[in-house]
Backbone bond lengths (Angstrom), bond angles and torsions (degrees), N, CA, C in turn:
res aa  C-N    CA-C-N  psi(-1)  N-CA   C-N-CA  omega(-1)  CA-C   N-CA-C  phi
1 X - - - 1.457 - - 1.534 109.63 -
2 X 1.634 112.25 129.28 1.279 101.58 -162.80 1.829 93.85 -84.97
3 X 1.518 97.33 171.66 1.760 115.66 -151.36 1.903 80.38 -82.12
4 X 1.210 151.30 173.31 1.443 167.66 -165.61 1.801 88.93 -131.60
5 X 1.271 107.04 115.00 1.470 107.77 158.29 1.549 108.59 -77.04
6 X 1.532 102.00 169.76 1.934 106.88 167.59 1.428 100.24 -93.00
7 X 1.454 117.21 169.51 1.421 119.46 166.17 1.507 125.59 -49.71
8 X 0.962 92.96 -34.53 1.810 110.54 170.03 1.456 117.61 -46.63
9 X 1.536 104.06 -49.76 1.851 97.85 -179.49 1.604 94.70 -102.77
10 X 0.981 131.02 23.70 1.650 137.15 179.16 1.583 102.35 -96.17
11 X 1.420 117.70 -49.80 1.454 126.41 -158.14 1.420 97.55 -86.20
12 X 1.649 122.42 149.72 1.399 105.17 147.78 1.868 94.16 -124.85
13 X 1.286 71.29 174.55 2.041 85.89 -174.31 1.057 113.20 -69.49
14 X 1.452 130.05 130.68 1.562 122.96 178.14 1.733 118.76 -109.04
15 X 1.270 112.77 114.15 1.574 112.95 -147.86 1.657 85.37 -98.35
16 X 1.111 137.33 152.56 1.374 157.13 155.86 1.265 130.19 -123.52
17 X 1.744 100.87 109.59 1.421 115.44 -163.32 1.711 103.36 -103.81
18 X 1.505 87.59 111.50 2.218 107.36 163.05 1.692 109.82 -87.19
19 X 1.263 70.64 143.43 1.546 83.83 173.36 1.417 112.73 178.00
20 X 1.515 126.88 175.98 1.027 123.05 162.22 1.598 139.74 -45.05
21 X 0.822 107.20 131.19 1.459 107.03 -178.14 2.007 113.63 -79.92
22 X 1.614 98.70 -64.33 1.855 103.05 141.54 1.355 144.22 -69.80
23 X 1.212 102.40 62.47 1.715 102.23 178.09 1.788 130.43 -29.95
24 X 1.001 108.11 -32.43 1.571 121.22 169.59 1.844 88.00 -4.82
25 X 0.918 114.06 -104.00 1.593 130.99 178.75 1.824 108.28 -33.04
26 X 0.678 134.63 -52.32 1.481 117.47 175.38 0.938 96.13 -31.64
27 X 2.425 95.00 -177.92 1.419 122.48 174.86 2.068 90.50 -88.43
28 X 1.660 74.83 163.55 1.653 85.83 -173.94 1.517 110.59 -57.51
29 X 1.251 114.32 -52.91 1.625 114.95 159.73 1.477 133.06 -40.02
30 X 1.226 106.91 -35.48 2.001 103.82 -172.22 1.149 119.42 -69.26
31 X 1.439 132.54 12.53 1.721 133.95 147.53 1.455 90.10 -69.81
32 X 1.496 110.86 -75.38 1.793 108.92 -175.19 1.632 111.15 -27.99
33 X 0.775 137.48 -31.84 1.560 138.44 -120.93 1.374 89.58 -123.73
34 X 1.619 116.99 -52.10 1.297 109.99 164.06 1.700 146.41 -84.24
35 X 1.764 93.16 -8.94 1.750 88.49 140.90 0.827 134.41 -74.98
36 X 1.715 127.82 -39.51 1.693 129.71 147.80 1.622 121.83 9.98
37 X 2.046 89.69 -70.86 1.264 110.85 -175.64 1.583 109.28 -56.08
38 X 1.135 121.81 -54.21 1.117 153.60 158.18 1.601 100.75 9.81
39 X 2.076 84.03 -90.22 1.504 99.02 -176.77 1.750 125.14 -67.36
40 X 1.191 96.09 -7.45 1.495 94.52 -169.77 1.598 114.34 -100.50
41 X 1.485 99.19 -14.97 1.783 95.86 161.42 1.189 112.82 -104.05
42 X 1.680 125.17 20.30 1.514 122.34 154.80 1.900 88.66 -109.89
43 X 0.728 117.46 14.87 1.683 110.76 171.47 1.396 102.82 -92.29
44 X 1.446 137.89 -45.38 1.270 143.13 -171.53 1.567 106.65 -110.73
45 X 1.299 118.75 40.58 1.493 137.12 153.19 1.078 114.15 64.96
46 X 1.875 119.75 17.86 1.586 111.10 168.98 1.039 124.90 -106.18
47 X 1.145 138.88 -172.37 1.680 151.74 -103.07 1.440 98.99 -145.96
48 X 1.781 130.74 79.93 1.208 120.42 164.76 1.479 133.70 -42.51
49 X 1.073 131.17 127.39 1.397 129.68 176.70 1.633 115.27 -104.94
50 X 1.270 133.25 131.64 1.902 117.47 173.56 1.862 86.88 -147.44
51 X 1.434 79.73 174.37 1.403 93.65 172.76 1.489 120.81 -85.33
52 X 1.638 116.34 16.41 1.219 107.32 -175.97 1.530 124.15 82.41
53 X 1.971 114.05 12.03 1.417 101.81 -159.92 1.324 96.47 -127.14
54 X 1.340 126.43 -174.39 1.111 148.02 153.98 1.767 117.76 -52.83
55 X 1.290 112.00 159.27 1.471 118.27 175.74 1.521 106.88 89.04
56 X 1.522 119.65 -127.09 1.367 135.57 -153.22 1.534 106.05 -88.70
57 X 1.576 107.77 -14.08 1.574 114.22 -179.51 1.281 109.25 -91.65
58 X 1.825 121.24 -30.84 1.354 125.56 -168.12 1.657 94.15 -86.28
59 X 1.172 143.61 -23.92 0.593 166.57 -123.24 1.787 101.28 -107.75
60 X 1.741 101.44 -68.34 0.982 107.93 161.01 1.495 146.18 -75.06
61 X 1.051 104.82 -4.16 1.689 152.22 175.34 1.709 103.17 -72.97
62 X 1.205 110.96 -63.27 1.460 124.13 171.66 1.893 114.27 -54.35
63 X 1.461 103.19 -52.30 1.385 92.82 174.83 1.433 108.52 -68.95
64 X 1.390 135.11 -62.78 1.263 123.83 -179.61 1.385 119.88 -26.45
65 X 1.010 130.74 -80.31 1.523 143.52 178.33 2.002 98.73 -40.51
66 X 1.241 123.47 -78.00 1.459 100.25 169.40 1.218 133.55 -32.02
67 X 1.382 126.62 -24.77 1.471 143.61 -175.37 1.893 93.96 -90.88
68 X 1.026 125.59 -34.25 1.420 118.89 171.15 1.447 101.32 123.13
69 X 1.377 119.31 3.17 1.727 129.48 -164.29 1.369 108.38 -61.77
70 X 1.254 114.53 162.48 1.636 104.30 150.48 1.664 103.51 -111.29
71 X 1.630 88.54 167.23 1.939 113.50 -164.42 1.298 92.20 -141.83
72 X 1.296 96.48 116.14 1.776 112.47 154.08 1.208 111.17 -100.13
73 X 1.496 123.75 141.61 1.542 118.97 177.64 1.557 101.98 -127.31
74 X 1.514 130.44 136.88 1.114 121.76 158.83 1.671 121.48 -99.29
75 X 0.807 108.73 94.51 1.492 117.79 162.29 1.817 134.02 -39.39
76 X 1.463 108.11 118.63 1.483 117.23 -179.62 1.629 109.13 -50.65
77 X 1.246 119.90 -46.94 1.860 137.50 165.19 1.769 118.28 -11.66
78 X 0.902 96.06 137.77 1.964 84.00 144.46 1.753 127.24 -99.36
79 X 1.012 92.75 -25.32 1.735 105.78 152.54 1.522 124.04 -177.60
80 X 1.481 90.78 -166.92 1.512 90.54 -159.29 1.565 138.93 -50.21
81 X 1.111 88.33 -25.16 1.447 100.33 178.96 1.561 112.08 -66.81
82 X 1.754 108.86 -47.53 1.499 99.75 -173.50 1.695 101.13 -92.56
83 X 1.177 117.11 34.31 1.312 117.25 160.84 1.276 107.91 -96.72
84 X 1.054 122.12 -52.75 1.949 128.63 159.96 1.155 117.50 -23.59
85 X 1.844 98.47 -81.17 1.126 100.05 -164.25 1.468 117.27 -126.48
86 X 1.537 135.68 34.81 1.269 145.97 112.87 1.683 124.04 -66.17
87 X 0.934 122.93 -42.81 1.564 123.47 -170.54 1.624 94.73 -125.53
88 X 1.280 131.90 17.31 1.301 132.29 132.33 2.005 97.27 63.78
89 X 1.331 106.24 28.52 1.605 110.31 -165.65 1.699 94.08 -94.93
90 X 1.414 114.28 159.55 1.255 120.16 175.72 1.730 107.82 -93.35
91 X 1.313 98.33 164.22 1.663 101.35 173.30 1.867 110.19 -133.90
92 X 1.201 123.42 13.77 1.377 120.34 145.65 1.168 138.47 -70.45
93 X 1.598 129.88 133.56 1.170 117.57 178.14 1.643 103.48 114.53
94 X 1.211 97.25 -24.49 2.067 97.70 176.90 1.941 105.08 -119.95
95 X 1.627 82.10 151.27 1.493 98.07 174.28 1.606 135.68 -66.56
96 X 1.637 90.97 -39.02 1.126 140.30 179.79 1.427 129.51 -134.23
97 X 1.697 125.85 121.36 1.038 109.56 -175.52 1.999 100.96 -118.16
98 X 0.690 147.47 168.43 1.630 147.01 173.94 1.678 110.17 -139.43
99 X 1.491 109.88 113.89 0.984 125.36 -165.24 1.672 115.51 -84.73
100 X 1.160 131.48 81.95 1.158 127.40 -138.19 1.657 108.45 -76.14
101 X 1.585 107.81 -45.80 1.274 123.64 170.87 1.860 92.21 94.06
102 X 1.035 140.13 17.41 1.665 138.06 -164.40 1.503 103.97 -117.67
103 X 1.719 130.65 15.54 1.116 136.88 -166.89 1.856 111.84 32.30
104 X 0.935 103.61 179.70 1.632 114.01 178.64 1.379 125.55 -41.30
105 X 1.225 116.77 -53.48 1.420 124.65 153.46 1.451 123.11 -34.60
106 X 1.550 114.80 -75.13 1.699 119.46 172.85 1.299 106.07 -38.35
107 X 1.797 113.28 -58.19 1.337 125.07 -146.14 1.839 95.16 -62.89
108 X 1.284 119.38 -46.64 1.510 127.92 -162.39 1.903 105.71 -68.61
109 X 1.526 107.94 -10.97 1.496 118.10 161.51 1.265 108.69 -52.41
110 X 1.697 102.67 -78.57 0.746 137.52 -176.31 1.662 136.75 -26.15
111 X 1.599 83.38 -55.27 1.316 104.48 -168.08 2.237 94.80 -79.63
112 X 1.160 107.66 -48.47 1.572 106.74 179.89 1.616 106.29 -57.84
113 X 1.045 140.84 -59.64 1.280 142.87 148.93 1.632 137.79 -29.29
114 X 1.504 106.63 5.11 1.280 110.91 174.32 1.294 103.02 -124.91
115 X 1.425 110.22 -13.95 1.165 112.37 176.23 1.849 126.48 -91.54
116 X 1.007 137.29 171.92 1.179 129.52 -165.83 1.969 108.39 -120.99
117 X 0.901 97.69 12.98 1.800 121.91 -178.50 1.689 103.86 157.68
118 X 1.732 72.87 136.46 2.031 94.43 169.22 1.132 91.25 -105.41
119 X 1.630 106.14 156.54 1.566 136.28 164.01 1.354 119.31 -135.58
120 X 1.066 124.87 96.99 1.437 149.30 -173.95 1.580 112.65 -77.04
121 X 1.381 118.55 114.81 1.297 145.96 -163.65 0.924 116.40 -110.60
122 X 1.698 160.41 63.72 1.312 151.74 -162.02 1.589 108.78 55.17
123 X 1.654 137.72 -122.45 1.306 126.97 -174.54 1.150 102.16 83.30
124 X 2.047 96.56 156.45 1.125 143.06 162.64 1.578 143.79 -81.90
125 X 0.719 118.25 -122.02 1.511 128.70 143.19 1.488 146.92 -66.39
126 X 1.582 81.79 -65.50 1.734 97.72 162.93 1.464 117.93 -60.00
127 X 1.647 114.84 -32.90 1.517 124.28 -179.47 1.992 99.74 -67.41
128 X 1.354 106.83 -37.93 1.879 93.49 179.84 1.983 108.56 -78.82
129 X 1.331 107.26 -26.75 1.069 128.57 161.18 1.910 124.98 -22.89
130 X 1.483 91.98 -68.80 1.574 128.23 176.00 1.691 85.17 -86.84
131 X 0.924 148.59 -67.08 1.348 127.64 -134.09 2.094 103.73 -87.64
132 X 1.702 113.45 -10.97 1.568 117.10 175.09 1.576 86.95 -102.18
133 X 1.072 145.53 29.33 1.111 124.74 163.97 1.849 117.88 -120.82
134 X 1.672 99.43 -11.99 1.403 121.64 177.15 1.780 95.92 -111.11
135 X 1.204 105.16 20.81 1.781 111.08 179.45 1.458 97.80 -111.99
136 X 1.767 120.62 -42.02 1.114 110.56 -171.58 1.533 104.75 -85.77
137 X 1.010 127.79 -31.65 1.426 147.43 -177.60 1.868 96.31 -52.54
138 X 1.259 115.56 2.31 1.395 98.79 -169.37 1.983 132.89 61.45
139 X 1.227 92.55 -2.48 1.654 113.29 -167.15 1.475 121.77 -58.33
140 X 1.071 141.17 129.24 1.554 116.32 -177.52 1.266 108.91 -76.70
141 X 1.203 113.69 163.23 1.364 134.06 -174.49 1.470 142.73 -158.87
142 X 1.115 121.23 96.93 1.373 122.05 -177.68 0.970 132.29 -71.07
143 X 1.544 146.74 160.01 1.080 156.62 -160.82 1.818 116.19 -143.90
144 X 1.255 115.28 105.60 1.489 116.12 175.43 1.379 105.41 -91.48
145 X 1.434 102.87 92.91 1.547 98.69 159.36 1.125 150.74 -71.41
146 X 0.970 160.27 147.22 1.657 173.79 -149.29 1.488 99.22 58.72
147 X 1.312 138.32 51.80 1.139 136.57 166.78 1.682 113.28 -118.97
148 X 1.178 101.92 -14.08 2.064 101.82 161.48 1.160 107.26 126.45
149 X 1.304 121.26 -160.57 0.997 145.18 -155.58 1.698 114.28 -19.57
150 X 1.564 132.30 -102.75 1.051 122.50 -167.16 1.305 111.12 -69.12
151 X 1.520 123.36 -23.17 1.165 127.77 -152.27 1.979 114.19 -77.82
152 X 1.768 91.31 -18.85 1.502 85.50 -172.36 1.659 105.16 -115.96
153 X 1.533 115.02 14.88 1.273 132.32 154.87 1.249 107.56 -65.34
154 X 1.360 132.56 -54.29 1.765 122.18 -140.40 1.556 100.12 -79.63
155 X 1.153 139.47 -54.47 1.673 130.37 -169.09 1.453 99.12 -44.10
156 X 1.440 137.35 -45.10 1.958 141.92 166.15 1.991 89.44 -53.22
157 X 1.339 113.77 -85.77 1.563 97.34 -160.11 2.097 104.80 -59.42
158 X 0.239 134.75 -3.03 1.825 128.65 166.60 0.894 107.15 -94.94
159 X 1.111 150.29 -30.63 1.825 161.47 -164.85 2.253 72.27 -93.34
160 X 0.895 145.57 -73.87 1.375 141.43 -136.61 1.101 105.56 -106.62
161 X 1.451 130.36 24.52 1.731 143.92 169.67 1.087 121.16 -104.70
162 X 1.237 127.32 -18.08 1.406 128.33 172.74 1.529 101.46 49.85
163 X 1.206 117.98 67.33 1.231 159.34 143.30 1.352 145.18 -108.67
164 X 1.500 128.06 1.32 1.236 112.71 -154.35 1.394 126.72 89.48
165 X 1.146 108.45 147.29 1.666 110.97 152.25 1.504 128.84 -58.37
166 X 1.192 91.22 -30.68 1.920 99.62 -169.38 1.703 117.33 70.89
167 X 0.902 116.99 -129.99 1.559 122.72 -171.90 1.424 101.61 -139.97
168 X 0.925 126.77 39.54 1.861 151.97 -168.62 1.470 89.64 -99.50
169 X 1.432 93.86 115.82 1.764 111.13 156.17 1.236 126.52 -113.61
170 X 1.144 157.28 -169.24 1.821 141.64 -170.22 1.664 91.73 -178.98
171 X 1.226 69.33 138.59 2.156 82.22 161.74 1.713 104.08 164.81
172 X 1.193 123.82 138.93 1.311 143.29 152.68 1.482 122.48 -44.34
173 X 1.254 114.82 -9.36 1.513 110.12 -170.17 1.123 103.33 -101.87
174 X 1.479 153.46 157.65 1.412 140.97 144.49 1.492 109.31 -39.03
175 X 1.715 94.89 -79.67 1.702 104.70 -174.02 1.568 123.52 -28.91
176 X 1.334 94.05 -55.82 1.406 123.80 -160.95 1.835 88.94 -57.69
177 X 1.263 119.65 -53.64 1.523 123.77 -166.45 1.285 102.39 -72.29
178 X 1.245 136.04 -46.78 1.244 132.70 177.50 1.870 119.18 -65.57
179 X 1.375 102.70 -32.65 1.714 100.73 169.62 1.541 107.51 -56.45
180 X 1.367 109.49 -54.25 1.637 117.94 170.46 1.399 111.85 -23.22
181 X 1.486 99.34 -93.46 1.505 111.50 160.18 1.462 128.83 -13.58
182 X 0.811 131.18 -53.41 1.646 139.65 -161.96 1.916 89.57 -89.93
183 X 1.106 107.43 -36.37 1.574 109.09 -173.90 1.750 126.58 -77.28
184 X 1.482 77.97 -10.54 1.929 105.03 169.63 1.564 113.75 -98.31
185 X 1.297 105.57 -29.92 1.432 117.36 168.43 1.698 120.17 -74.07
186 X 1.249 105.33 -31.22 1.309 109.85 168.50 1.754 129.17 -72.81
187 X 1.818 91.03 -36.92 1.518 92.95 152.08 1.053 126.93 -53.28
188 X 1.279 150.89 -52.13 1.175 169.01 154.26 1.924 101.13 -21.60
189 X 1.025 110.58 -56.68 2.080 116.47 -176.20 1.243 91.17 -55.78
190 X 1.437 119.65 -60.69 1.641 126.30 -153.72 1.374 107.72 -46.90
191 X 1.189 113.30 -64.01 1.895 153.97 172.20 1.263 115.93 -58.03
192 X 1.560 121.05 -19.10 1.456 124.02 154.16 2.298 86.39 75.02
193 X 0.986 113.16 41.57 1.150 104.34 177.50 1.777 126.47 91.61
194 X 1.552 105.16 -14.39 1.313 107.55 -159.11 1.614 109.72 -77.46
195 X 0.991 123.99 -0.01 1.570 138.40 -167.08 2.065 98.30 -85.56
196 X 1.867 105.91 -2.48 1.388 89.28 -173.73 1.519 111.03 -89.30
197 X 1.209 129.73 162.83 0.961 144.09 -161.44 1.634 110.71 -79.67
198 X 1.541 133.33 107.68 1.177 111.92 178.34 1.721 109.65 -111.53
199 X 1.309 110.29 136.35 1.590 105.41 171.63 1.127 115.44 -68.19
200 X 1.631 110.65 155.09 1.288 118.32 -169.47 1.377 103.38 -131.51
C-alpha cells in the first residue's frame, strides 16, 4: 500500500517571473540573468509561472525547460490562435499555456495570483503593474536589481509610499534572491497564510 504524502510534499511552489517584455531598455545582462532564474527554479523542483510573452519571461521560460522545469504561461488571448496571431505571443518553452481571454490587465491578476511569489526582472509598466498588485495581495516578492528599468525603481517607490515595506526582498544575485524568496514563501506554510497583508 502506497505511503499518502501531506500537501506539503504534494505541492511545489510556483514562482512567477515579471519583467519586460521589450528588453531594449534593460541591463545588457537581464535576458542572461533571467534564464539563470529560469534554470535555478527548475533546479530546486519548482513550477515556473510567466505571462506567456516575449522578453524577460520567454527568456526565463527557455532556461527552465532546458533545466528540465516545468512552465505554465497564462496568456492575455482567449485562445490559441489569437495568441499567435493577435497578440503575436510565442508558445515555446511552456508546458502549459491557459488562455485567459481577460487581455493584459485581467491576465496580470491573474497571472500574480496563481502564483505563490513574484520576481521582478527589469520591466515596464505591466512589470509595476503585476508587481502593486502582488504588493497589495500581501505576496512576497523579489526584486533583481541592477537589471533596468522597473526593477531598479521599486526599493525608491516603496521606500516613498508610505506603505510599509511589504514582503519585498532585493538582491543582485539570482541565487541569493531566490533563497530570499522561497524563505518568504515558507513563512507563509508555517502561518497557514497569515503573513498576508490586510488593509486597514
Amino acid at each position: 500500500m502506497a505511503t499518502k504524502l501531506s500537501r506539503r510534499h504534494q505541492l511545489k511552489y510556483k514562482i512567477c517571473i515579471s519583467g519586460a517584455a521589450d528588453t531594449g531598455h534593460c541591463a545588457i545582462d537581464a535576458s542572461e540573468k533571467a534564464e539563470e532564474m529560469g534554470r535555478e527554479i527548475a533546479r530546486r523542483g519548482m513550477v515556473l509561472v510567466t505571462g506567456a510573452t516575449i522578453g524577460i519571461p520567454y527568456w526565463a521560460a527557455k532556461g527552465a525547460k532546458e533545466e528540465g522545469g516545468m512552465v505554465i504561461g497564462l496568456s492575455p488571448a482567449a485562445s490559441e490562435a489569437a495568441h499567435i496571431k493577435t497578440y503575436k505571443l510565442p508558445t515555446d518553452y511552456h508546458d502549459v499555456i491557459v488562455y485567459t481571454g481577460f487581455e493584459y490587465s485581467g491576465r496580470n491578476l491573474l497571472l500574480t495570483r496563481s502564483a505563490d511569489a513574484v520576481i521582478n526582472i527589469c520591466g515596464r509598466m505591466g512589470t509595476l503593474n503585476e508587481f502593486t498588485i502582488a504588493f497589495e495581495d500581501g505576496k512576497p516578492i523579489g526584486v533583481l536589481e541592477g537589471t533596468g528599468g522597473t526593477a531598479d525603481e521599486l526599493r525608491d517607490i516603496v521606500g516613498r509610499m508610505h506603505r510599509g515595506p511589504g514582503r519585498v526582498v532585493y538582491s543582485k544575485d539570482v541565487k541569493e534572491l531566490l533563497d530570499k524568496v522561497v524563505a518568504e514563501i515558507e513563512k507563509d506554510k508555517k502561518n497557514h497564510g497569515n503573513n498576508r497583508y490586510v488593509k486597514g
